[in-house]
KETORLO-327560 format. One line per field, with one value per residue: z, y, x of N, C-alpha, C in turn; residue in three letters; residue number from 1. Coordinates in steps of 0.02 Angstrom, whole numbers, always signed. Last residue first. Layout:
BEGIN
n.c3 = (Z, ...);
n.c2 = (Y, ...);
n.c1 = (X, ...);
ca.c3 = (Z, ...);
ca.c2 = (Y, ...);
ca.c1 = (X, ...);
c.c3 = (Z, ...);
c.c2 = (Y, ...);
c.c1 = (X, ...);
gudren = (Ala, ...);
fitor = (NUM, ...);
END
This chain:
BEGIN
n.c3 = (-2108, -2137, -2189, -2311, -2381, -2315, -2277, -2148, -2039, -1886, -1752, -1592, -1461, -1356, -1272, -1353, -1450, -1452, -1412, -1539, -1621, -1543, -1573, -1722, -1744, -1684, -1783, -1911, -1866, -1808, -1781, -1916, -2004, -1952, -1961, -2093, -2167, -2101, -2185, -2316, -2314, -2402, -2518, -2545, -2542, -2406, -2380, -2415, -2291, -2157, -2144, -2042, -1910, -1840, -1693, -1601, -1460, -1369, -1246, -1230, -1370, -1330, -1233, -1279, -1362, -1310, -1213, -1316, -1396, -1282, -1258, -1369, -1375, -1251, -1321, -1431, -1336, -1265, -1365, -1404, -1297);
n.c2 = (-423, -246, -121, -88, -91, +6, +176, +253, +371, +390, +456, +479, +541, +640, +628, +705, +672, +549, +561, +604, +494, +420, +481, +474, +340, +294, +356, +283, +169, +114, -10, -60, -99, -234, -283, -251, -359, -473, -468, -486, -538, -488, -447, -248, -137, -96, -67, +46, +91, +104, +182, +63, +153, +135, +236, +242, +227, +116, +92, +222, +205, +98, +113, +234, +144, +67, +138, +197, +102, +40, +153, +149, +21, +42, +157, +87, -3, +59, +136, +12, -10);
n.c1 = (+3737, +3646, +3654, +3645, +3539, +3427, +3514, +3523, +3544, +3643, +3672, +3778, +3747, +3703, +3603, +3524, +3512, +3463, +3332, +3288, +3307, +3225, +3084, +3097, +3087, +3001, +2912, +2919, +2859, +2746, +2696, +2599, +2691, +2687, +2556, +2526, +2616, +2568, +2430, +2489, +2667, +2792, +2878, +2862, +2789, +2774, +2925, +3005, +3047, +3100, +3279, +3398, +3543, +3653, +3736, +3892, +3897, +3774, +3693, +3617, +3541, +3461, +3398, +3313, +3258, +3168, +3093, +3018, +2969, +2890, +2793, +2726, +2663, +2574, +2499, +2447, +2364, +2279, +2215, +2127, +2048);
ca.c3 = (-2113, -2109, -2110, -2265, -2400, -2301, -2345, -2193, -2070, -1956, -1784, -1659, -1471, -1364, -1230, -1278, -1446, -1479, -1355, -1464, -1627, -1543, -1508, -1702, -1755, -1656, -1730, -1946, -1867, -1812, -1747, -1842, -2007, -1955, -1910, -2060, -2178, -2062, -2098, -2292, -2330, -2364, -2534, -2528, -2592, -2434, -2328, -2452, -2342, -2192, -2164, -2113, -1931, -1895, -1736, -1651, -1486, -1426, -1264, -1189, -1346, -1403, -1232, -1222, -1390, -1366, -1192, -1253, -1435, -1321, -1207, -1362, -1429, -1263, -1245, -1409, -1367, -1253, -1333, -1449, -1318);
ca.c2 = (-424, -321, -149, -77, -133, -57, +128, +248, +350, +386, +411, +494, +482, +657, +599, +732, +735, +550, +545, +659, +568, +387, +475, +545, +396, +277, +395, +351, +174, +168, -3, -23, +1, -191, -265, -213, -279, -462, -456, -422, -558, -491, -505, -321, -174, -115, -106, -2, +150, +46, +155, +79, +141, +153, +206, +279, +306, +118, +37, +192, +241, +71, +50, +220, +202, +44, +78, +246, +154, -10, +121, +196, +53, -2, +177, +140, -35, +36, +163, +51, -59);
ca.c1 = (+3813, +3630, +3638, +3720, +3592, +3461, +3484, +3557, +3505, +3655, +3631, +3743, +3767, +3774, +3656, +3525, +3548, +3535, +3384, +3292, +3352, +3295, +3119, +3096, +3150, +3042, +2916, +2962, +2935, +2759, +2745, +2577, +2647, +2759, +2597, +2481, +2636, +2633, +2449, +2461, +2593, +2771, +2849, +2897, +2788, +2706, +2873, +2980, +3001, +3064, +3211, +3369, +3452, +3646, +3669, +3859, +3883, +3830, +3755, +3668, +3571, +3518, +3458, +3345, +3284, +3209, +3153, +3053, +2990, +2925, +2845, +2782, +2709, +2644, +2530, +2448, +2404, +2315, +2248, +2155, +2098);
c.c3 = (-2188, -2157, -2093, -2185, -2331, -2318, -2312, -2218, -2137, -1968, -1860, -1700, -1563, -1420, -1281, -1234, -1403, -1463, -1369, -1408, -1564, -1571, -1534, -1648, -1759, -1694, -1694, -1841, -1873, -1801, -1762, -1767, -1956, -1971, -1924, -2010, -2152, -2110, -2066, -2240, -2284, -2387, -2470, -2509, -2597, -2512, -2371, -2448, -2392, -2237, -2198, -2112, -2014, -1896, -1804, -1660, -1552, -1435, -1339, -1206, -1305, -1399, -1266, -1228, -1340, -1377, -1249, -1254, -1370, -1353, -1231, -1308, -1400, -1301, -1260, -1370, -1405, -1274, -1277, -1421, -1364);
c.c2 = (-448, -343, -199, -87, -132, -109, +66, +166, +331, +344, +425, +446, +516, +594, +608, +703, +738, +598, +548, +619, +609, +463, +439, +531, +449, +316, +367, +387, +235, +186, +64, +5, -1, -128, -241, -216, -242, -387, -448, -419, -509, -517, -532, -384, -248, -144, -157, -71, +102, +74, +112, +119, +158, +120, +192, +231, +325, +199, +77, +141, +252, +153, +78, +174, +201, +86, +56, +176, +175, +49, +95, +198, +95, +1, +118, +153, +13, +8, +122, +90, -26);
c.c1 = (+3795, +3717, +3630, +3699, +3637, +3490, +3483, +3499, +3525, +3589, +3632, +3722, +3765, +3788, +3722, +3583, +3536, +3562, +3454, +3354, +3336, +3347, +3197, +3124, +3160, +3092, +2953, +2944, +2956, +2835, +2758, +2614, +2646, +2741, +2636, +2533, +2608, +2642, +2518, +2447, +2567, +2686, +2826, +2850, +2856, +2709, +2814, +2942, +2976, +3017, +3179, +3314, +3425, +3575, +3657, +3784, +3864, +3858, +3798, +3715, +3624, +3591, +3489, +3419, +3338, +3275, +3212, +3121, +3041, +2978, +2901, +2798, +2773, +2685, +2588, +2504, +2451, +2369, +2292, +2230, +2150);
gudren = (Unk, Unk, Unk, Unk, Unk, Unk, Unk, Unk, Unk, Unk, Unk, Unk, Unk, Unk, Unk, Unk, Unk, Unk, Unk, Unk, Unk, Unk, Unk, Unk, Unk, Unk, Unk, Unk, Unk, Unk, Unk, Unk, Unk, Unk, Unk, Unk, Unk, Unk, Unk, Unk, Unk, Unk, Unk, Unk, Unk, Unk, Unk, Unk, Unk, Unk, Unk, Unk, Unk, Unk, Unk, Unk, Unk, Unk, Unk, Unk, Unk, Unk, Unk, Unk, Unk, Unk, Unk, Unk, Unk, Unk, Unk, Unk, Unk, Unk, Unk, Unk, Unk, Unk, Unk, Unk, Unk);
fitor = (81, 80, 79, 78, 77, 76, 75, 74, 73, 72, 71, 70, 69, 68, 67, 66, 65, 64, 63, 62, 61, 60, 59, 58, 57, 56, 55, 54, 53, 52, 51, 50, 49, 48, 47, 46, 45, 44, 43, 42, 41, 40, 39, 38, 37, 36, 35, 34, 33, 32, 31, 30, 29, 28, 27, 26, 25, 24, 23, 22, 21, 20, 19, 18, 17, 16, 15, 14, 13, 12, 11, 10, 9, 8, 7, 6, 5, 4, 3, 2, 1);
END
C-alpha cells in the first residue's frame, strides 16, 4: 500500500510539473518550510509532509531546464493576490 501511494505522488509530481511547465515560462513556487508551526491541525500537517514538496521541486527544476522555462523560488508573501 505504501508504495502505492508512493508511485501516485510522483505521478501527481510528473503531471504537475509537466502542465505548469507547458502553460507558463516563468514559475513562481513558495516553500513550505513553515508547515509544522502554523495553525494547522496535526492530520492536515501529516498530509501536506506526505506530498513531498522539497521533490516536486527537484522534478519542476528538471523539467524547467529541459524545456527552457524558469522558476523562481520565492517567500510566500508574494504568491497569493
Amino acid at each position: 500500500m505504501r508504495f502505492k501511494v508512493k508511485n501516485l505522488i510522483k505521478e501527481v509530481h510528473n503531471k504537475a510539473a509537466q502542465m505548469l511547465v507547458k502553460s507558463a515560462s516563468t514559475i513562481l513556487l513558495p516553500r513550505l518550510a513553515g508547515v509544522t508551526k502554523r495553525m494547522f491541525s496535526s492530520a492536515c500537517k501529516r498530509r501536506l509532509l506526505c506530498w513531498s514538496h522539497s521533490t516536486f521541486i527537484d522534478q519542476l527544476t528538471y523539467y524547467c531546464k529541459k524545456h527552457g522555462s524558469k522558476l523562481l523560488i520565492v517567500k510566500e508573501d508574494y504568491t497569493s493576490k
